[in-house]
C-alpha positions as CSV (number, residue, x, y, z in Angstrom):
1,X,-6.1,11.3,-17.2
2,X,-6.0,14.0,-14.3
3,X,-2.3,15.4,-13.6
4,X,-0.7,13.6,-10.8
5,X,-1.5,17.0,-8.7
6,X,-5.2,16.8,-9.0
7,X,-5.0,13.4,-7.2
8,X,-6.4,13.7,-3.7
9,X,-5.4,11.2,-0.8
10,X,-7.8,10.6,2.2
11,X,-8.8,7.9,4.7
12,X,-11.7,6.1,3.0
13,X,-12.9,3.3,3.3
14,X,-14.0,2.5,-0.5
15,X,-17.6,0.5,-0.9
16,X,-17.3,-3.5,-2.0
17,X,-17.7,-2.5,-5.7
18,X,-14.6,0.2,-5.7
19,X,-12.4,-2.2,-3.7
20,X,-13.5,-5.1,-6.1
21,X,-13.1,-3.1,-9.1
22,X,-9.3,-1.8,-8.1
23,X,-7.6,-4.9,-6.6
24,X,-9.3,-6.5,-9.8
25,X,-7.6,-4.1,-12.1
26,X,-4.0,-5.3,-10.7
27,X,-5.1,-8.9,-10.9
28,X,-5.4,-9.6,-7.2
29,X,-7.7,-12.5,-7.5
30,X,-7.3,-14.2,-3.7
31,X,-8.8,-11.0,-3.0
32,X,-11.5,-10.3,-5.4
33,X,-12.7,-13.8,-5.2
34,X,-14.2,-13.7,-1.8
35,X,-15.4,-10.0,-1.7
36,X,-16.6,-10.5,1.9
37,X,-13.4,-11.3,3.2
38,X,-11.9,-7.9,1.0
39,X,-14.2,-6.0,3.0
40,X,-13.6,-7.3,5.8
41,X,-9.9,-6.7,5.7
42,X,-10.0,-3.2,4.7
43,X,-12.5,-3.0,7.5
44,X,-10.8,-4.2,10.0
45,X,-7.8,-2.2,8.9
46,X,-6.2,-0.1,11.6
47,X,-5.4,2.8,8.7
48,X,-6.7,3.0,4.9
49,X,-5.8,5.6,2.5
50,X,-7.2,6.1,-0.8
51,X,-6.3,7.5,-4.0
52,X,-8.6,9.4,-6.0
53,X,-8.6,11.2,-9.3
54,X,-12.3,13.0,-10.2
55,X,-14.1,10.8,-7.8
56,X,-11.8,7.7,-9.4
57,X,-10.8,5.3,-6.6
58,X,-7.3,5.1,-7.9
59,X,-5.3,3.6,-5.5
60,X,-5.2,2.3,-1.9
61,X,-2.6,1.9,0.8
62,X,-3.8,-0.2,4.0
63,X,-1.8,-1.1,7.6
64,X,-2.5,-3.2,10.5
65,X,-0.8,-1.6,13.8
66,X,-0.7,-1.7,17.2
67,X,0.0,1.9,16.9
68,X,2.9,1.0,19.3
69,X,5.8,-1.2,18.0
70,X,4.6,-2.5,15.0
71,X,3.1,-1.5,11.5
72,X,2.2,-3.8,8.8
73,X,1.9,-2.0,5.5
74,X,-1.1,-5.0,4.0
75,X,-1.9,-3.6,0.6
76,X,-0.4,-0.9,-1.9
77,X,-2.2,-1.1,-5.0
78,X,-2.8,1.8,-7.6
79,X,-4.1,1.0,-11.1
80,X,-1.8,0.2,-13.9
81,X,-2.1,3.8,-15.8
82,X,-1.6,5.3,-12.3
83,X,1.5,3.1,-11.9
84,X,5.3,4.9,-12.0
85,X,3.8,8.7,-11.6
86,X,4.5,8.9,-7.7
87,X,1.6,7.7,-6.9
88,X,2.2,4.8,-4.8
89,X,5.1,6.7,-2.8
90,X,2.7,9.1,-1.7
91,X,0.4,6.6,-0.6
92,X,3.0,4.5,1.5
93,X,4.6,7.7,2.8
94,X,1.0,8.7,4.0
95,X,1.1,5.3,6.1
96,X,4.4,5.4,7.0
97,X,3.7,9.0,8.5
98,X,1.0,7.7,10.5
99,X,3.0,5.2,12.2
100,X,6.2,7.5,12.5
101,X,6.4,6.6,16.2
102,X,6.4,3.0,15.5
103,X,9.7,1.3,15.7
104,X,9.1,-1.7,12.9
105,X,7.3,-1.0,9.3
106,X,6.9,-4.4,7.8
107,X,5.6,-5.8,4.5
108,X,5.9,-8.9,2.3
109,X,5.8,-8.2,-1.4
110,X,5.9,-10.7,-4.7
111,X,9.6,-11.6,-5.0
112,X,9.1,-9.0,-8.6
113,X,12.7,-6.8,-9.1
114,X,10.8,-3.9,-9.8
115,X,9.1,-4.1,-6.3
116,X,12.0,-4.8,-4.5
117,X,14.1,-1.6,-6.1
118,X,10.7,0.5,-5.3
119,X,10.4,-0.8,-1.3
120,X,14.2,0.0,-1.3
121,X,13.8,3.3,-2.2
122,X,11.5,3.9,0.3
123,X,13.8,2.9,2.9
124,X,12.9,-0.9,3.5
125,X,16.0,-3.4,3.9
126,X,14.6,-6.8,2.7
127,X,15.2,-9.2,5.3
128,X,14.1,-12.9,3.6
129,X,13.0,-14.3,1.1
130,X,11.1,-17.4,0.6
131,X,11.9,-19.6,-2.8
132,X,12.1,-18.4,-6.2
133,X,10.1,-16.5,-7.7
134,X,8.1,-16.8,-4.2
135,X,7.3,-13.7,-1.7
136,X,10.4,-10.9,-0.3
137,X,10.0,-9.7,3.2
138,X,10.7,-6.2,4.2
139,X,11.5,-3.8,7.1
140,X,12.3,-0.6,7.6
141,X,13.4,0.5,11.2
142,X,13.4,3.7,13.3
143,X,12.1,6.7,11.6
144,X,13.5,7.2,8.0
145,X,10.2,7.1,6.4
146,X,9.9,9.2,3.2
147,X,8.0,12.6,4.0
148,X,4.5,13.0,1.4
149,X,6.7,15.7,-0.3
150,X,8.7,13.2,-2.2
């Protein structure tokens, strides 16, 4: 596996069988079980960054904006031996950048511990939640995004 470092981010737009291939390596089945409607999302995405180690598509961040007051961050996958190496801060801090000037980040996230400690420490407050074991809602406000650096 490439060193963290060697990972280069970019706005991509990965082909059907990338996107298949990495939602399906983190078991997102709603999505890899109608592939038109995965390309179609990331498609009509209003930003989509990619991961990638030595050509590797190995992670994806994606929001839907009106690039004024609001920023949904959709998706923020990487692959399981990406996971817990920075990765996925990099990725959200590279959509959180993009939509600095927007006053409300949202997301909605499985109601897992681990995610909410991680969408914390990016600076999201979570604001409901919905049944056990069910989905968490987050927003950050303002501008105290993480910076790529971190």
């Amino acid at each position: 596996m490439a060193p963290l470092a060697e990972v280069v981010l970019a706005e991509d737009r990965p082909a059907r069988e990338e996107l298949l291939s990495l939602y399906g390596s983190v078991g997102w089945t709603a999505y890899t079980s109608d592939p038109d409607l995965l390309e179609a999302a990331v498609a009509g995405s209003s930003y989509v960054v990619t991961a990638r180690a030595g050509g590797e598509l190995v992670g994806l961040a994606r929001a839907v904006s009106d690039d004024a007051s609001i920023c949904f961050l959709a998706d923020l996958l990487i692959r399981a031996d990406w996971q817990r190496r920075g990765l996925g801060r990099r990725l959200a801090a590279a959509v959180l950048d993009r939509f600095g000037h927007v006053r409300r980040h949202i997301l909605l996230a499985d109601a897992d511990p681990a995610l909410g400690a991680f969408y914390r420490a990016l600076g999201f407050e979570e604001i409901s939640s919905r049944g056990a074991g069910a989905l968490r809602a987050y927003i950050q406000l303002g501008t105290s995004q993480p910076s790529a650096d971190h």
